[in-house]
Each structure stands twice: as structure tokens, then as C-alpha cells.
C-alpha positions, -999 to +999 in steps of 0.1 A: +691-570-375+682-604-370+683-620-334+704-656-337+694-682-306+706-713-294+671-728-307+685-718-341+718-735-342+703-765-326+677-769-353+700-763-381+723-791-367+693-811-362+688-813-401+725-819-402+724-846-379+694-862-392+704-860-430+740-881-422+721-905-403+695-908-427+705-900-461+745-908-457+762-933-442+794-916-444+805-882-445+840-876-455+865-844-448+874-840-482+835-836-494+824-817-459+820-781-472+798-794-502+775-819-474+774-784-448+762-760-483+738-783-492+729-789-459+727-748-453+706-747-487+681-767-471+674-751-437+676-718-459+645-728-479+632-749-453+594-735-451+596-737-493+598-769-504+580-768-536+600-739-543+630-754-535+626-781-562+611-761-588+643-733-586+668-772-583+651-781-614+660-750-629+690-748-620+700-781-637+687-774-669+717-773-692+742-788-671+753-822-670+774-846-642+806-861-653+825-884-636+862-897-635+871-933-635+890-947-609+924-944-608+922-913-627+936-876-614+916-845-609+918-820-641+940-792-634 
């Protein structure tokens, strides 16, 4: 069983607070869950950065963004 401390919530809200300062400028409700995930992916694989990107890079190969244009709805 792992032990859980107040050092360990303060550091992952650390990298929290650090990459919304730092990397966003705003944060908004609708897109929190997907912000805290990525957020939890990084203190996850915090000591492992190289294999962080390699398994991202991995994981995009075959996939592809699209984006709507404004004004237009969400697919149902």
C-alpha cells in the first residue's frame, strides 16, 4: 500500500499551479478535466521525461486533430 502525504498533494498542485501560470493564461470549466489529466499524466511520468515523449509520439502516430469552425455545433 502506498503512503499518500501532504508533501505529495502539494507538489502535484505545484505543477498544476506552475503550468497555468506558465503555459496557460486561462483555464476554463468546460476544458478543466482534460487540463487536470494532462496535468496528472505529467506528475505520473514525472522522473521519465524522455520516456514520456517517446510513448506521446507514439501515441499520435495515426491520429490526426480536427477542428470546428466557429459558429459551428458539436457532432452528436
Amino acid at each position: 500500500m502506498t503512503s499518500i502525504h501532504i508533501n505529495t498533494a502539494e507538489s502535484f498542485f505545484s505543477i498544476v499551479k506552475r503550468g497555468i501560470i506558465g503555459n496557460y493564461d486561462h483555464v476554463s470549466e468546460e476544458h478543466l478535466h482534460r487540463d487536470m489529466l494532462e496535468f496528472d499524466y505529467r506528475y505520473n511520468t514525472l522522473s521519465r521525461d524522455f520516456d514520456r515523449m517517446a510513448g506521446s509520439i507514439l501515441g499520435i502516430v495515426g491520429k490526426g486533430l480536427t477542428y470546428r469552425r466557429a459558429g459551428e455545433s458539436r457532432p452528436q
